[in-house]
N, C-alpha and C positions, 0 to 999 in steps of 0.2 A: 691349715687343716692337716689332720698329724692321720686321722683314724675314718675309718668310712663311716662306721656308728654315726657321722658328727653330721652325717647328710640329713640326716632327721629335722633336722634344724629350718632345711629350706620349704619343707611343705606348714612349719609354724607359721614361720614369716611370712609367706603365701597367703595363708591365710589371715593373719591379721596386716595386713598390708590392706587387703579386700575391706576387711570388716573398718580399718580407717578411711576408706573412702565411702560406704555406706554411711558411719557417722558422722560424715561431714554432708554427707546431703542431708539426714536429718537436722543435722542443726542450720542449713542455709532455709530449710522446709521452716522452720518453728523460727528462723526472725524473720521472713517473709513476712508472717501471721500478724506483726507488730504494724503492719504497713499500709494494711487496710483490707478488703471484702474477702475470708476466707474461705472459696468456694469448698473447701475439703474438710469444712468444721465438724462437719455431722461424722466423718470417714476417718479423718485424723486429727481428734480437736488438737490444741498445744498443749493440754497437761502427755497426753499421749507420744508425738514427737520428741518433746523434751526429755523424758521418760528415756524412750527407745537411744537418745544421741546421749546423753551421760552413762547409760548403760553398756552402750558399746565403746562407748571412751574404757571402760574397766575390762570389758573383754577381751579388745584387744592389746591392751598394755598386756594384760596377763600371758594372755599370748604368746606375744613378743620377749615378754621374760621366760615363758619355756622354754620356747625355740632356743634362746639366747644361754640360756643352764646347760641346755643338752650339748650346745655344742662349745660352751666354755670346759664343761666340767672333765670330760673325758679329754680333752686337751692340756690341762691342767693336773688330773691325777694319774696323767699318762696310761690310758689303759680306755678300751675299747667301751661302749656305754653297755651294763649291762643285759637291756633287753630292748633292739630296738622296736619289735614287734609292738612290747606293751607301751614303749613312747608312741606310737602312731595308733593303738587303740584308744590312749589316754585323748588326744589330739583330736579323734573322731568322738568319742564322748562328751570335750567341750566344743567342738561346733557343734553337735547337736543339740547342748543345753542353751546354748547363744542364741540356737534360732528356734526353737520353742520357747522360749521368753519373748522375744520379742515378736513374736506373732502373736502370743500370747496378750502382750500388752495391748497389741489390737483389739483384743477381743476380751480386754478387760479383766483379765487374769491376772493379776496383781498382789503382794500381798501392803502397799498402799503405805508402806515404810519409806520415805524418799532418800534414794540414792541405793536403797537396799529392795528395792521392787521383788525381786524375785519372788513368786509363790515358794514354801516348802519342799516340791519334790524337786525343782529344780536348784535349790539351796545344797541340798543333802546330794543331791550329783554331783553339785560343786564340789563337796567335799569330799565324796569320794575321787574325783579326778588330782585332788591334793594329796591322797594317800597314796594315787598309785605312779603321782610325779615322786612321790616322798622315797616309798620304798627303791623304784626304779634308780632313782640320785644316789642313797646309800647303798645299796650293793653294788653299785659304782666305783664309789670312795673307796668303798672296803675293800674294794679289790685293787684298788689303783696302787701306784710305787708311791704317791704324795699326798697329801692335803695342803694347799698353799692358803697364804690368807687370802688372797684374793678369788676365788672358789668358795673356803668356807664363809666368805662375809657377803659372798652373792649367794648360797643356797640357806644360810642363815635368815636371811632375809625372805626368801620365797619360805620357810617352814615358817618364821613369823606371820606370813599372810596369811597363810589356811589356818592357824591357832585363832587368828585375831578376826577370821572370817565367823568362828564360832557362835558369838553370840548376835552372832544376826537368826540363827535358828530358833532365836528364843522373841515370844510374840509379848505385849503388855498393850493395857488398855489403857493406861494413863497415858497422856503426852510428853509428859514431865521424863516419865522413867523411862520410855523407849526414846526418845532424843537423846537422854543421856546416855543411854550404853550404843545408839546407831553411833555412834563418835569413837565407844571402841574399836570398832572397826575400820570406819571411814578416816577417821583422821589420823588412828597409828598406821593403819595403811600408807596414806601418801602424805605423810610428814613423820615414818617413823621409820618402817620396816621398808618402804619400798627404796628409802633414799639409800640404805646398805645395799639394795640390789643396783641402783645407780653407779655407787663409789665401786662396788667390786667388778662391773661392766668398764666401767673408765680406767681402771685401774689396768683390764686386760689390755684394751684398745690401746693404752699410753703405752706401755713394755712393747706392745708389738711395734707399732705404730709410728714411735719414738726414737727406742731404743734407750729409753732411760732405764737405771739401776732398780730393778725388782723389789729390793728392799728396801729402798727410799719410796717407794710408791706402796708397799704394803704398811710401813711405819704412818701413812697420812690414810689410806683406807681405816687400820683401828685408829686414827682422831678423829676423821668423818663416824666411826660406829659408836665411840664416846660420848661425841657433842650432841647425836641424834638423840641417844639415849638419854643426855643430859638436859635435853630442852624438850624433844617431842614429847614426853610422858606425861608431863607437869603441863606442858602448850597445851593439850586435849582441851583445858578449861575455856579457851576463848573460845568453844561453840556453846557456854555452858553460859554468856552473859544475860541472857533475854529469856531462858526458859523455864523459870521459876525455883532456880538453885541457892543455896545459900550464899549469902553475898560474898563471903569470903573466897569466893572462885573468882571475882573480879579481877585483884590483886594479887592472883597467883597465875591467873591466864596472862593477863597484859604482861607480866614481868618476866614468864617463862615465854609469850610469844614472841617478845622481846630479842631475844635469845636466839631463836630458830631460825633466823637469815646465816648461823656460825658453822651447823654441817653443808650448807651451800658457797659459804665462804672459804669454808677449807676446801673444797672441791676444785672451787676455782683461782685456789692457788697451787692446789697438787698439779693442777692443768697447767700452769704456767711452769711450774717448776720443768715439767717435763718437756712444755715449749724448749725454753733456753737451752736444755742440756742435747735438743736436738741437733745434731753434727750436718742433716741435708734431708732435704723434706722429701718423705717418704714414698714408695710409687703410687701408695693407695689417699690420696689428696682428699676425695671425697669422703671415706672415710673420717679423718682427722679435722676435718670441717664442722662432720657433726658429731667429733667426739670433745673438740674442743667449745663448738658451739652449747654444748647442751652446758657444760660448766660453767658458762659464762650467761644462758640466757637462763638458768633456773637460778642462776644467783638474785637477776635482776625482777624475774617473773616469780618464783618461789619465794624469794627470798626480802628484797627491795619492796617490791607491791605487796605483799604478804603485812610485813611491818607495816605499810605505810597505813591500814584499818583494822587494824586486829589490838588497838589499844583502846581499852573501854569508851575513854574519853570522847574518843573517833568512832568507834562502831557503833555506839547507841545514834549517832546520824546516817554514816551509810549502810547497816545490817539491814539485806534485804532492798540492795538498790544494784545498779549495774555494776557498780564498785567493787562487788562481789566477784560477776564475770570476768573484770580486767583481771583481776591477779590470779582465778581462776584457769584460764586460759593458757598466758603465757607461762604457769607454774606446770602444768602438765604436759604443756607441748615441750619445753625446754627440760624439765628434769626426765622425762620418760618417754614420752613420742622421741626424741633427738636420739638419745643412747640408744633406744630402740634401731633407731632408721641407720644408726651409728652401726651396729654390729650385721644390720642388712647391706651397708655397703662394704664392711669388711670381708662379708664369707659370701660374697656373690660371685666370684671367679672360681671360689672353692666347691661350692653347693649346688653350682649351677652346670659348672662341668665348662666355664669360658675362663678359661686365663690370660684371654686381652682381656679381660672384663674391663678392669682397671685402666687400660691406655683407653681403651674408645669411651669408658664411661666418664672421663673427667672433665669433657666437655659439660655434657648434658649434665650429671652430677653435681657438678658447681654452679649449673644453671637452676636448676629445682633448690638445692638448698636454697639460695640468694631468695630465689622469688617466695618458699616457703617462709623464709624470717623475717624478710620486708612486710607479706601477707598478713604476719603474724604481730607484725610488731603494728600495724596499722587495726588493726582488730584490739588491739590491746587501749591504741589512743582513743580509738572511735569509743569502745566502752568507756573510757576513763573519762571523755568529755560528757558524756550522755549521765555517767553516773553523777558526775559532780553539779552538772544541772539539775539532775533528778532530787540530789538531796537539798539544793538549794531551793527550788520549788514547792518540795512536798513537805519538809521537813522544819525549814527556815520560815518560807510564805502562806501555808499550808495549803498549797494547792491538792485538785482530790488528785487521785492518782492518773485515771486516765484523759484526764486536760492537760496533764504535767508530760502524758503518753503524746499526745497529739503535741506537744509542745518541741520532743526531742525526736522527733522523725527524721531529723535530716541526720543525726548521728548513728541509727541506724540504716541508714540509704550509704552513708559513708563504712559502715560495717558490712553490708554486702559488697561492697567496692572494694572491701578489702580482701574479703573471704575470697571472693572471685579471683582475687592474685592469689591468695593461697591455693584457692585449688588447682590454678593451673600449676604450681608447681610441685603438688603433689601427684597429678596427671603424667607431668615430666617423670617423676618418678617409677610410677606404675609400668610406665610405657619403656624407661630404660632397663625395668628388673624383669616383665615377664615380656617382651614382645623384641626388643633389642637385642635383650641374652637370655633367652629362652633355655630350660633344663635340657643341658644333652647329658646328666652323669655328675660325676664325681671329678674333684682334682687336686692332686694335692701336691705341693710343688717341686716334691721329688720324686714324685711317681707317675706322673702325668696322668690322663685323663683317665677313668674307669667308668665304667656302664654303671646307670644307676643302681 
């Protein structure tokens, strides 16, 4: 941490820190409901929970990439953030739109788009909290000594999000045409524009981290923003199999989805390049854990489980079966939740105002990761069993759906079993960022400690 501006960082991450542990009880809440008598059906039915825990999955990722701009980018164009004032109004304007939606969705406020829920005024706040992260970044830049690629490939990314957020403002009565453009946004989002904000996150974390050569790590950020652009655009198609589009999207999603395991592949070989060339492993371990973690578990959750149903052949049996959630899951915890938790372990000595952070947090920090990727990785089997029995059931034998439901019960009872390890080690976590090393200030590590 080079600049005080860059503290701004710590009340993001605070907050979607918070908001990932709310959507994790909402989604323990909605597979419960899979289990039997839901006394809370009339109060929270499951279209509702569901609703509310993918929603806050999006909120807080976004989040966590603010926080994560603000305090990459004035680090990177050397020069102080222009206004932190308006980064912590921006900050207060998206918690408040977070949690008017989701009270909202309580009370059935909705605009009944899935994945894109949001009512109108809360969409158009959205975007305005994107114009004034947008403005605040470039008068930034503009005044910085640099533009590195690894800054401009991570705020490229977050202005592709608010552009591609766009047409979710736009409403259609058909099914056909609002599915097809909910995918402009949903799916260049997190298989297009977010993966830029990933590779230019890993790309910081590895320079510092490392100590590998800058430029050899910016030459594999533009191949990760290449390969993205070269498969996500044309990938859009494989949500495009079942909705009543012209065939010829079959043969252009499969072959381009095909493809899209190749910016998660280069990722996790930029990760590797950077492993070897490191000379003695670093003070900040925790860090490096989940900065190399994330490279390697969205290769196989993004990436790996991605491929393994998204060719027509295959999805016309699992689309719309658990099969979904497996690659679902481990593609967002590992490409986004990891980088994410990745740049909260990096600047928690810095933001927090504790510079043992790092010696006292590498117990416990090594312990939460461990038990979050075990948690994760056992949520990923439990779906993956449950789905492949679902499809053989419903699809093979045609059983109706919910005797096929009462059939895979025990793979759900095995996915709370998992989640449970998950939470505690996102627990560990919580408890080692705000209760361990609690905010005393500022610190930077040639200046020592400063008041908040």
């Amino acid at each position: 941490m080079r600049y005080r501006s860059q503290g701004v960082a710590y009340w993001y991450f605070a907050v979607a820190l918070l908001l990932f542990a709310l959507q994790l009880a909402f989604g323990f809440l909605s597979a419960v409901k899979y289990l039997g008598p839901d006394p809370l059906k009339d109060i929270l039915p499951f279209h509702v929970t569901k609703t509310i825990h993918t929603n806050l999955l999006v909120v807080w990722i976004l989040m966590g990439f603010l926080g994560s701009a603000f305090y990459v980018v004035p680090e990177e164009s050397e020069t102080e953030l222009h206004s932190p004032r308006l980064a912590y109004a921006t900050l207060g304007l998206l918690t408040v739109l977070g949690v008017v939606a989701v009270v909202g969705y309580m009370f059935g406020w909705t605009a009944g788009n899935k994945l894109l829920e949001q009512p109108l005024p809360i969409k158009i706040g959205i975007v305005v909290v994107m114009l004034l992260f947008a403005y605040n970044i470039v008068r930034t830049m503009a005044k910085g000594a640099r533009v590195t690629a690894t800054s401009g490939v991570l705020v490229a990314g977050l202005f592709g999000a608010a552009l591609l957020y766009l047409p979710s403002l736009l409403e259609f009565t058909n099914y056909t045409v609002a599915t097809f453009y909910r995918w402009w946004t949903i799916h260049l989002w997190v298989e297009g524009v977010f993966e830029l904000v990933q590779a230019g996150l890993l790309a910081f974390l590895l320079v510092r981290l490392t100590g590998v050569d800058r430029a050899l790590m910016e030459k594999w950020v533009y191949i990760v923003a290449g390969l993205t652009f070269i498969t996500g655009l044309i990938g859009t198609a494989h949500h495009y199999f079942w909705i009543g589009v012209p065939e010829y999207w079959l043969p252009l999603g499969g072959f381009f989805s095909a493809l899209e395991p190749l910016p998660f592949l280069a990722m996790a070989v930029m990760a590797y390049v950077a492993f070897r060339t490191m000379e003695r492993a670093p003070e900040n371990r925790v860090a490096l854990h989940w900065a190399l973690g994330s490279a390697l578990v969205s290769l196989i959750g993004a990436g790996v489980l991605g491929l393994a149903h998204t060719w027509p052949a295959v999805n016309k049996w699992t689309h719309g079966t658990l099969v979904t959630p497996m690659h679902g899951h481990m593609a967002f915890f590992g490409a986004y939740g990891m980088i994410i938790l990745a740049m909260v372990s990096f600047t928690m000595p810095y933001v927090t105002g504790n510079p043992d952070a790092v010696r006292k947090a590498r117990g416990i920090g090594i312990w939460a990761f461990w038990i979050m990727v075990g948690g994760m990785a056992g949520m990923t089997m439990a779906f993956a069993a449950g789905g492949v029995a679902q499809v053989y059931m419903e699809r093979i034998l045609g059983i109706g759906y919910l005797d096929a439901q009462l059939k895979i019960q025990v793979h759900f009872q095995m996915l709370l079993a998992a989640a449970a390890l998950f939470s505690l080690g996102v627990l560990l976590f919580l408890w080692d960022y705000f209760v361990k090393h609690p905010k005393r200030g500022l610190h930077t590590p040639h200046g020592g400690a400063q008041g908040a």
